[in-house]
N, CA, C and O atoms as a Tinker XYZ file with bonds, in Angstrom:
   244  protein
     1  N     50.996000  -27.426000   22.743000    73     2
     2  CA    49.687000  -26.912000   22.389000    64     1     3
     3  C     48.639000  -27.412000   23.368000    63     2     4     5
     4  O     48.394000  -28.562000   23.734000    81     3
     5  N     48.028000  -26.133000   23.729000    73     3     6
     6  CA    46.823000  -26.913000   24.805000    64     5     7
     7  C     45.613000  -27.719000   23.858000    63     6     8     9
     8  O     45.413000  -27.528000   22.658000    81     7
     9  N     44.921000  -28.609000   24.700000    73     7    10
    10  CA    44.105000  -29.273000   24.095000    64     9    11
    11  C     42.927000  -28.955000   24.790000    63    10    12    13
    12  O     42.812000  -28.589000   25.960000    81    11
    13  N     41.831000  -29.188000   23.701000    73    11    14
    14  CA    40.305000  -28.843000   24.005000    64    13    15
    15  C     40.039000  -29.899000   25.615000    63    14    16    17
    16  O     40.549000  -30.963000   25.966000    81    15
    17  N     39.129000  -29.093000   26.205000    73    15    18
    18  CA    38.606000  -29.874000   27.727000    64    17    19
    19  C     38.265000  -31.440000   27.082000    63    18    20    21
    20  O     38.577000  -32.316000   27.890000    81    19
    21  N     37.879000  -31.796000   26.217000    73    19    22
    22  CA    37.246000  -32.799000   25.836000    64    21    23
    23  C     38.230000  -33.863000   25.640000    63    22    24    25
    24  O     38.009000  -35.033000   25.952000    81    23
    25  N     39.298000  -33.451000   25.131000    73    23    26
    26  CA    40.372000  -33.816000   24.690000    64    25    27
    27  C     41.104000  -34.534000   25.893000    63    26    28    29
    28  O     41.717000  -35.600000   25.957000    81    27
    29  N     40.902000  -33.855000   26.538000    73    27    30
    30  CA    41.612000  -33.577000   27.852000    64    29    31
    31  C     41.200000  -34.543000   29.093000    63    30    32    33
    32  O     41.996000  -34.863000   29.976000    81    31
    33  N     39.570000  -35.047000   29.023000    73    31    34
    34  CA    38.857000  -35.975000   29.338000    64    33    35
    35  C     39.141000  -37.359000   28.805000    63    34    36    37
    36  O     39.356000  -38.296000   29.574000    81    35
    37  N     39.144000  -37.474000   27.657000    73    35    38
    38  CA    39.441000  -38.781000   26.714000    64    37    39
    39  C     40.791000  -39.138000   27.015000    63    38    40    41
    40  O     40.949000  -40.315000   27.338000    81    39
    41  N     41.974000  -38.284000   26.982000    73    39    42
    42  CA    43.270000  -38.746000   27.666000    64    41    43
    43  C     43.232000  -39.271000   28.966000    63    42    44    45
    44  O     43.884000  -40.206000   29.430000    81    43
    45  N     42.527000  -38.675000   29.410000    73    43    46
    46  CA    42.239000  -38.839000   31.125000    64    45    47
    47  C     41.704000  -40.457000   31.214000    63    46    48    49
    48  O     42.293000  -41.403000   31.737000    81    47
    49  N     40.580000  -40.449000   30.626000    73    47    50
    50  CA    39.901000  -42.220000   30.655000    64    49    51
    51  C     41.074000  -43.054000   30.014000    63    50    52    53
    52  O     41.494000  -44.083000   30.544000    81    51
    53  N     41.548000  -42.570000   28.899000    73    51    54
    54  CA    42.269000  -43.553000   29.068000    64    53    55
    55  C     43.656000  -44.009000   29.928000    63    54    56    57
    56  O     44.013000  -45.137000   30.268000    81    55
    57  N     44.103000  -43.090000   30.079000    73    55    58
    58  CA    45.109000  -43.562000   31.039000    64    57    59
    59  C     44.491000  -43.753000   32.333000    63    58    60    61
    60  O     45.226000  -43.988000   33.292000    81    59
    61  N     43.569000  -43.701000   32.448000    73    59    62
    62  CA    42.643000  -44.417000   33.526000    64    61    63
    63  C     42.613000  -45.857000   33.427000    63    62    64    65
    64  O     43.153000  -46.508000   34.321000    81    63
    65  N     42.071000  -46.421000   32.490000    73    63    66
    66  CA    41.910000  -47.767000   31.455000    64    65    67
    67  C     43.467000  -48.637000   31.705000    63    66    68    69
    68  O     43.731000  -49.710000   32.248000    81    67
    69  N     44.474000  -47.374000   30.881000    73    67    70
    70  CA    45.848000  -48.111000   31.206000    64    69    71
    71  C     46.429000  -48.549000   33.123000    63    70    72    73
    72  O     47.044000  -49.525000   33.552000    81    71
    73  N     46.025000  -47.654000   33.639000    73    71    74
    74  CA    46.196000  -47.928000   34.775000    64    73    75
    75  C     45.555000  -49.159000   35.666000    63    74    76    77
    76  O     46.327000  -49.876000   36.302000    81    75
    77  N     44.251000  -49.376000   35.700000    73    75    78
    78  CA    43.807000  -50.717000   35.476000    64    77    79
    79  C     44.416000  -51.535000   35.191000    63    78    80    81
    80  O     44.607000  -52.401000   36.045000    81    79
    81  N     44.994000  -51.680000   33.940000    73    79    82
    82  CA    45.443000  -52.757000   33.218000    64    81    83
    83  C     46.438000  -52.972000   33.855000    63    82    84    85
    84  O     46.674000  -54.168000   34.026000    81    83
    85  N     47.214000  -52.190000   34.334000    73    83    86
    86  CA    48.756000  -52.418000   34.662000    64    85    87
    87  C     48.884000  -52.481000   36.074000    63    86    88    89
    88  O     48.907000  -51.501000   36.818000    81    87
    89  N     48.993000  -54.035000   36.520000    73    87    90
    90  CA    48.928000  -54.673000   37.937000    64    89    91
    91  C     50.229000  -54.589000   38.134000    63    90    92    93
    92  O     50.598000  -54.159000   39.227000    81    91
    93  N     51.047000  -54.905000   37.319000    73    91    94
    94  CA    52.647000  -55.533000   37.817000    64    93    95
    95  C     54.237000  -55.028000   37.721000    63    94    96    97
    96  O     55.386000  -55.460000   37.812000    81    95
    97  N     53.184000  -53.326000   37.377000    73    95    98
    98  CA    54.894000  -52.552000   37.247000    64    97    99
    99  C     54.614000  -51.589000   37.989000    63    98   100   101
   100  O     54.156000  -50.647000   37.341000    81    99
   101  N     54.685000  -51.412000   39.040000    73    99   102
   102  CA    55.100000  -50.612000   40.163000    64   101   103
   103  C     55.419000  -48.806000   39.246000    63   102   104   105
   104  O     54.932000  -47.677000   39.197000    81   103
   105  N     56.467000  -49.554000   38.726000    73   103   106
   106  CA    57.388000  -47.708000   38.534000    64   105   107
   107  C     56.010000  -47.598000   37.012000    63   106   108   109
   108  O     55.348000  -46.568000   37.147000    81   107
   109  N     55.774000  -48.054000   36.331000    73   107   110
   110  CA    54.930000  -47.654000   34.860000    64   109   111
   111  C     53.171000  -47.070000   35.972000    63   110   112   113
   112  O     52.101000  -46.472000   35.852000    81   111
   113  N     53.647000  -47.487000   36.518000    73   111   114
   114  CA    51.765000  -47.485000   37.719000    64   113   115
   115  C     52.283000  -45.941000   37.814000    63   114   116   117
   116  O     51.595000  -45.031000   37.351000    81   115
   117  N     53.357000  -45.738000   38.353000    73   115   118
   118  CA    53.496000  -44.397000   38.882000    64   117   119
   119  C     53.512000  -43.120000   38.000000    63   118   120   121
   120  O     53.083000  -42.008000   38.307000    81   119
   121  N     54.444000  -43.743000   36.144000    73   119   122
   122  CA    54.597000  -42.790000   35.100000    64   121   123
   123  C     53.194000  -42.626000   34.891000    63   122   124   125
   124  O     52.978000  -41.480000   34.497000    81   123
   125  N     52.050000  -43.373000   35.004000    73   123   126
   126  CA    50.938000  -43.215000   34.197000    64   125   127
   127  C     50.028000  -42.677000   35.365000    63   126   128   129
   128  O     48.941000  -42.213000   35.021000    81   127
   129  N     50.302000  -42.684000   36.533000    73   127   130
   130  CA    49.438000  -41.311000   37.548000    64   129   131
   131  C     50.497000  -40.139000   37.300000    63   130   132   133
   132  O     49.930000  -39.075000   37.547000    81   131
   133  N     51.382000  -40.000000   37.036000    73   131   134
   134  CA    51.737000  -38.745000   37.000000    64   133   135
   135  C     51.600000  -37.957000   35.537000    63   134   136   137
   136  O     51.656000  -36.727000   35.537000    81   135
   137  N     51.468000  -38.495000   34.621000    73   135   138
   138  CA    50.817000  -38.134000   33.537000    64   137   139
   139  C     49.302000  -37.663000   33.943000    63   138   140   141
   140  O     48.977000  -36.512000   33.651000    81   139
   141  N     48.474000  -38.420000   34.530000    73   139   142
   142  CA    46.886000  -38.541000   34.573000    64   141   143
   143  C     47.013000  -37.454000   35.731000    63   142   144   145
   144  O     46.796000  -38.354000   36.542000    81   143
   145  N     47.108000  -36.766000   36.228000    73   143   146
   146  CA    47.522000  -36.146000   37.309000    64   145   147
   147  C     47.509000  -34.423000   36.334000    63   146   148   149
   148  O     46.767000  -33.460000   36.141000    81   147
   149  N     48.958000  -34.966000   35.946000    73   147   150
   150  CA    48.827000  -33.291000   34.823000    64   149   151
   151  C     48.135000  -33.268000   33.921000    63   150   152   153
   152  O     48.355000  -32.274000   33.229000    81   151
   153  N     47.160000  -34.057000   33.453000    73   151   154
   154  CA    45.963000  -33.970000   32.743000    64   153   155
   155  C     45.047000  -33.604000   33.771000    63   154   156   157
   156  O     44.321000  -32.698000   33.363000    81   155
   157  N     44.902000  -33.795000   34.426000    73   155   158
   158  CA    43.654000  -33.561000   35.868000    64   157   159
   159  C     44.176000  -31.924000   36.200000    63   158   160   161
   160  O     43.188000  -31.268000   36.530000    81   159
   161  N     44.887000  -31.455000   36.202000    73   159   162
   162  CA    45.470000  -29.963000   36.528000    64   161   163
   163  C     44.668000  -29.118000   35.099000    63   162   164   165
   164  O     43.774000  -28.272000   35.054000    81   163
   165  N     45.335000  -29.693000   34.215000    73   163   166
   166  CA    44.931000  -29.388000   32.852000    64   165   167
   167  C     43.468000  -29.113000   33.004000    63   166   168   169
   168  O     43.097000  -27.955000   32.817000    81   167
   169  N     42.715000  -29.898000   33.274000    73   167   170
   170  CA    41.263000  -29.970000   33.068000    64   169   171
   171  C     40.731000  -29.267000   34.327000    63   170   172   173
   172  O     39.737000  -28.559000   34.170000    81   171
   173  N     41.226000  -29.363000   35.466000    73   171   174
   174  CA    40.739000  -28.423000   36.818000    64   173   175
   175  C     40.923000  -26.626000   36.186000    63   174   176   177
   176  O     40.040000  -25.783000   36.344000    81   175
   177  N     42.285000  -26.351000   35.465000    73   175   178
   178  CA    42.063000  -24.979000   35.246000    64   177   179
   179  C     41.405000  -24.426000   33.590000    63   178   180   181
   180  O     41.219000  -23.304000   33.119000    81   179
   181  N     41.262000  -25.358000   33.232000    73   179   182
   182  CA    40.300000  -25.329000   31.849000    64   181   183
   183  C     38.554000  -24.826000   32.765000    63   182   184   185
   184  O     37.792000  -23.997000   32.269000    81   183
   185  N     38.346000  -25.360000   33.745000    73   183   186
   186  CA    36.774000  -25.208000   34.439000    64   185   187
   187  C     36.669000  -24.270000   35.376000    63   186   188   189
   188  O     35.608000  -23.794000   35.779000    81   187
   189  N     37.923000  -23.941000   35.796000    73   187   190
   190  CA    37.968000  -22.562000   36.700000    64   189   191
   191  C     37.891000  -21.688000   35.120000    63   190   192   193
   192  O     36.739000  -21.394000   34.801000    81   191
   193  N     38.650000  -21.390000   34.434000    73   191   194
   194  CA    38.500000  -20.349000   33.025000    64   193   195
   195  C     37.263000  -20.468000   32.530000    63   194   196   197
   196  O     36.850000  -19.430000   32.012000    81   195
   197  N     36.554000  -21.351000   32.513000    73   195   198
   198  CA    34.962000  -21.777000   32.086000    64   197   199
   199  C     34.139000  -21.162000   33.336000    63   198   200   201
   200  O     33.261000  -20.392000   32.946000    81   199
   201  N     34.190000  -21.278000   34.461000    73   199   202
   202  CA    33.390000  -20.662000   35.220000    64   201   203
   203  C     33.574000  -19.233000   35.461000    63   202   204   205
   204  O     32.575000  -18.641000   35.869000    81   203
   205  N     34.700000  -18.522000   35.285000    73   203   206
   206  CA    34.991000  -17.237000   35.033000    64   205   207
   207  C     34.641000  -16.492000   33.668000    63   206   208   209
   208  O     34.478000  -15.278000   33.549000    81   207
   209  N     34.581000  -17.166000   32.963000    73   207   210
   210  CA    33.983000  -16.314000   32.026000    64   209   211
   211  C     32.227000  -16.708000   31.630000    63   210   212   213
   212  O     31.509000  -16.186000   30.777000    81   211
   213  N     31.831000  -18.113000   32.871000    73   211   214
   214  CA    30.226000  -17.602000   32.797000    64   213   215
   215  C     30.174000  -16.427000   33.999000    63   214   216   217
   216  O     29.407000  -15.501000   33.734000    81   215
   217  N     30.721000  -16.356000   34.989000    73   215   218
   218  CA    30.405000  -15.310000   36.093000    64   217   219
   219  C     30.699000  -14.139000   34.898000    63   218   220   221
   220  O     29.573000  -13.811000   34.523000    81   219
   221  N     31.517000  -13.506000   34.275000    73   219   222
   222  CA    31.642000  -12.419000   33.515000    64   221   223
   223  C     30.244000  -11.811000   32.842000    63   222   224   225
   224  O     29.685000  -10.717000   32.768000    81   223
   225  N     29.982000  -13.371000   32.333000    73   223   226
   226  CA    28.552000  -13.288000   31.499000    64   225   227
   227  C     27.144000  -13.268000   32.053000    63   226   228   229
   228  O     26.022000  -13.115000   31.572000    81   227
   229  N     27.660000  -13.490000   33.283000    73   227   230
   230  CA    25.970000  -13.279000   34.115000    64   229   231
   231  C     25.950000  -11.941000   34.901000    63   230   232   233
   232  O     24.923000  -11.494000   35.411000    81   231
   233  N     27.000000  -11.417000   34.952000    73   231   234
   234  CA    27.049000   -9.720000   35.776000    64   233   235
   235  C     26.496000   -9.295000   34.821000    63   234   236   237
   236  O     25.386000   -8.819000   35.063000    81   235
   237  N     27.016000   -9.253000   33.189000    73   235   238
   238  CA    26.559000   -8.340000   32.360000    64   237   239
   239  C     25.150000   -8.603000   31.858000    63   238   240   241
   240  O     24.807000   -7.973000   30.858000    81   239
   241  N     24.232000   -9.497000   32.445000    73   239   242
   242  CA    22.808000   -9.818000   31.911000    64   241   243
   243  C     21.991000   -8.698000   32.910000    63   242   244
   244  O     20.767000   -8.586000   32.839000    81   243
């Protein structure tokens, strides 16, 4: 199930947060950018679909 942009932000900080935290495992450093990564995809085409449907909405004004 996709999750709201917001949603999508708050996962993002935190595995931001976790990443920080985690100085000393090499391979967990890497599971938790590649998670934060496909959340960052997630949220890049959530704002392309958001800016396409304001361009939709400003032709028709």
């Amino acid at each position: 199930m996709n999750k709201s942009i917001n949603e999508n932000f708050k996962i993002l900080e935190e595995l931001l947060e976790e990443l920080e935290k985690n100085e000393d495992n090499l391979d967990k450093s890497i599971q938790i950018y590649e998670k934060a990564r496909s959340i960052y995809k997630q949220i890049d085409q959530q704002l392309k679909d958001y800016k396409a449907k304001v361009e939709i909405i400003s032709k028709d004004e």
